[in-house]
Structure formats: C-alpha cells, structure tokens
N, C-alpha and C positions, 0 to 999 in steps of 0.2 A: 886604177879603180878607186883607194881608198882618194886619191887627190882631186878624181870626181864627185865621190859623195861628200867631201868637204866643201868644194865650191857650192857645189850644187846646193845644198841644203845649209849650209853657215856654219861650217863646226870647229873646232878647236882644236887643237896638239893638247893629248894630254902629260901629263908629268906621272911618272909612274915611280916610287921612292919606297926607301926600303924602312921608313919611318912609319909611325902606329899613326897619321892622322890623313881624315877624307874629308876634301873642302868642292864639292862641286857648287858652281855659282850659277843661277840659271838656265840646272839642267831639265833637258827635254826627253820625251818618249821616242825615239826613230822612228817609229812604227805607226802610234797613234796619230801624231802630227801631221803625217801623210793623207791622213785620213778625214779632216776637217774640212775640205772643199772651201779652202780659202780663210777662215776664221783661224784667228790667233792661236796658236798654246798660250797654254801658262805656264810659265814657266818654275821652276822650284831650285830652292837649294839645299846642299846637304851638309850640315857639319856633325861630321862623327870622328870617334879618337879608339884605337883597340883596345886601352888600359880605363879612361877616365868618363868617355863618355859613347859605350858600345852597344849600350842596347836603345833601340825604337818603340817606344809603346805607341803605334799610331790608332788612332779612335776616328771617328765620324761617320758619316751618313754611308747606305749603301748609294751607288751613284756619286758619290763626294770625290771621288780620285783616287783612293787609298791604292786597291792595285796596280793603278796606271803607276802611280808614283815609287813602290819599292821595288816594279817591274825596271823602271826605267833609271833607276841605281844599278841594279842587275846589266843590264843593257852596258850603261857606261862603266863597269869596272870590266866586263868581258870584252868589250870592243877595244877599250884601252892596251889588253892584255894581249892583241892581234895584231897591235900597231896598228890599228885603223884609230880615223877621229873621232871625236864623241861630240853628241851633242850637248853640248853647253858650253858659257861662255869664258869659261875656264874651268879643268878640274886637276886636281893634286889627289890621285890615286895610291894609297899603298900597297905595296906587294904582297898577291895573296895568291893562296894556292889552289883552293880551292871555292865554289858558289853550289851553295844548298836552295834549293825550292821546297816549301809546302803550300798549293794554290789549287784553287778550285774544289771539286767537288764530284767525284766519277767510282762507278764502281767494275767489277770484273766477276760478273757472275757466273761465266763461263766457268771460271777458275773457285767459286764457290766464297769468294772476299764482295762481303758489300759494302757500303758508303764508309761504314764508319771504320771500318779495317781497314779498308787502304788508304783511309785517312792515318789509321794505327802505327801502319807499315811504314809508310814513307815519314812518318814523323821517329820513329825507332830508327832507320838507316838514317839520318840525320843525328841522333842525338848520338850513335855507335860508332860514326864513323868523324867527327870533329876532330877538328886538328887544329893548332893556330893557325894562324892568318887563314882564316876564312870565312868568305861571307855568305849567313843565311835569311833567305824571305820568308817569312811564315805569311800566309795570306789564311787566318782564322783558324782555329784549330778547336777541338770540343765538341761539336755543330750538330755530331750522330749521335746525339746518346740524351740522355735527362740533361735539363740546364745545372743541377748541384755538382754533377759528375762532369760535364762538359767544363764548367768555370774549374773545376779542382784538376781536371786533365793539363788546360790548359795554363794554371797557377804553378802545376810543377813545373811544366815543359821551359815556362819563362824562366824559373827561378836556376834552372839547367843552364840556358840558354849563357844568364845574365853572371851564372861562376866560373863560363869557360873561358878559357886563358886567350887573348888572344882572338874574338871572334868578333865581329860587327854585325850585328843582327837588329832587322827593322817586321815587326809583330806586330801584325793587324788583327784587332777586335773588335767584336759589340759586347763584349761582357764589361758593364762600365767598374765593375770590383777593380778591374784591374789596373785601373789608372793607379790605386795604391801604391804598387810596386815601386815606384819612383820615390817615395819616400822611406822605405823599408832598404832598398839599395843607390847607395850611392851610381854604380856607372849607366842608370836604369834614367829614361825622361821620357816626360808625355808628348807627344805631336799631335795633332789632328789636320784634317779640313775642312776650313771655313764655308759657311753658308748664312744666308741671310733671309729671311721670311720679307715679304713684298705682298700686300692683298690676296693671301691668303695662299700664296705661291712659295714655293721653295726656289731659292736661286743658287744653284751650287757655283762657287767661286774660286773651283779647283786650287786655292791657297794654301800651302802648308804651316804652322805655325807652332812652337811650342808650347801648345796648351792642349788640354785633355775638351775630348768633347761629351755634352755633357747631356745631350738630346740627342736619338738616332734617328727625328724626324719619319720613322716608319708609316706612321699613319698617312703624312704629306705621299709617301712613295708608293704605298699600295693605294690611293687614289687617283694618284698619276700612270698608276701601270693598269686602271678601269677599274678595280674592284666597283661595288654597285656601292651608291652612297651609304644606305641602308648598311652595309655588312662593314663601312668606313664608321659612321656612327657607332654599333654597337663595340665593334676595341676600341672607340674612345672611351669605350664606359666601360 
C-alpha cells in the first residue's frame, strides 16, 4: 500500500533521526494536492532545529496557505512516523513523540463551552501536557474575546510555546504585534505567504518565506467573498 502511494503520487523515503533538526525540501499537502483538478501545488520547505530555531511565527493573508502549510508539516512528520512516504522531495524528520493541534473554530453548546472556551480548553491541554520532542500547530489563537485580550492571550501562549525545551512549533496569526517576538527571542522567526496585487486583484502565490507579513489584504478578501462595494468602501475608511 505505502509503495503504491509513493509511486503513485511521487514521494520520498523519509529519514527519521534522533537529532534536533527538520529539513523538508519541497513538501506537499497529501490531501489538498489531490484536490486541484490537474493544476500544480506549491510546493514549500521547511527548515526547523528543536534547540536554535523552533518556533514559526507565520503571518499572511486569510486564503494565503498558512493552514494548508503547517497542516501539511503535521502530515509529514506523522506519515513519516508510520513508515509510510511523504510527500516531498526529501525530508530529514526528527524523532518525536508527540503532534499537538490548535485549528479552526467550533463550539460544544451542548456541553455549555462556546467558541472561545474550547478554543481555552484545547489550547490548556497543549500547554499541560508538553513534553520534548514534540511538535505543535497552532492555527490563531485569541479570535473569541476583545482584540487587547485576544493579542495578550495569544503573546503569552507564544512566549510558553518559544521556553519549552525541546518542542517545534509553527503559530499562525493576524495580530501583526506579534511579528516582534522574533527579535525579543532568539529560537523565535517570522515566515509568511507571499501575495502580489495585479489590477486591483489579489494573487495568492502559496510561497513561504521568511519574512513577516505586513498587510492582511482583508479588504481585497471580503470583496472577493461578495461583500457589497458600498460596505467594501466604508472599512476602507
């Protein structure tokens, strides 16, 4: 089975090592890739180290990649860790124990937890239960509550994140403060994804790179998702 989906789809043996550093070179989504109806991925790479350079600050647009891309980190260290192949064209995984998620946006009313609690909850079972060698996704974090509170939730959670011993973690935002971090801690960098304006069009160019982004293009995205011009205008103003 795994020697079918490597033919099949193009993937790689990865190297799985008991050393602190993670070099994937033109990895892909499994998942998402499938799902282009013939048009390219983009491909991405990853260079991370558990001691010197372990935390992700990634910024950009909504629509820019950011999930697809620290989903699909995720993807190749657990696929690697099953003995199946991964996608990309090489990757150097280090041995880890454990993979933490904080992503999306859901509540459990039933149970009497809304948005922002269970955003709470699952962000506490991640900070409670760390251990070395482990890797976490935060996909936004702050989102339910006031933006001062939301930015100071999510300024400690990083500063958590970026003193634990031993952990790789890739933290997606729109709070642009946060780009700071990286200069306040050393094993802390900024990433984003690339986008380019074209006649008055957004062109997202799924690229990762390390630099911080510094426009969230919201306005370009709630014009594209129909808002009415009229209600586009006025948040420009």
């Amino acid at each position: 089975c795994f020697d079918h989906v490597d033919i099949e789809n193009h993937y790689s043996s990865p190297e799985i090592h008991t050393g602190r550093s993670m070099n994937i070179e033109a990895g892909r989504h499994p998942v998402v890739e499938q799902c282009l109806n013939g048009e390219p991925f983009v491909a991405n790479d990853t260079v991370m180290d558990l001691k010197s350079r372990h935390f992700m600050l990634l910024t950009g647009p909504n629509m820019g990649g950011k999930s697809t891309y620290m989903r699909q980190v995720a993807w190749m260290v657990w696929l690697s860790h099953t003995g199946c192949f991964v996608p990309a064209e090489q990757a150097r995984i280090p041995l880890t124990k454990r993979i933490f998620t904080r992503v999306g946006a859901g509540d459990e009313l039933a149970s009497g937890r809304s948005t922002f609690m269970v955003e709470m909850m699952e962000t506490a079972a991640i900070l409670n239960q760390l251990e070395p060698r482990s890797l976490v996704i935060v996909d936004e974090i702050g989102r339910g509550t006031s933006t001062w509170d939301g930015l100071a939730i999510a300024w400690a959670v990083a500063e958590k994140l970026i003193d634990a011993d031993d952990v790789l973690t890739l933290f997606a935002t729109h709070y642009p403060a946060l780009t700071e971090l990286p200069y306040a801690f050393e094993p802390a960098f900024n990433a984003s994804l690339t986008v380019r304006e074209w006649n008055g069009q957004v062109i997202f160019l799924h690229r990762v790179v390390d630099d911080a982004a510094y426009c969230s293009y919201c306005f370009s995205l709630a014009s594209l998702a129909g808002l009415p011009p009229f209600v586009v205008r006025l948040l420009r103003c």
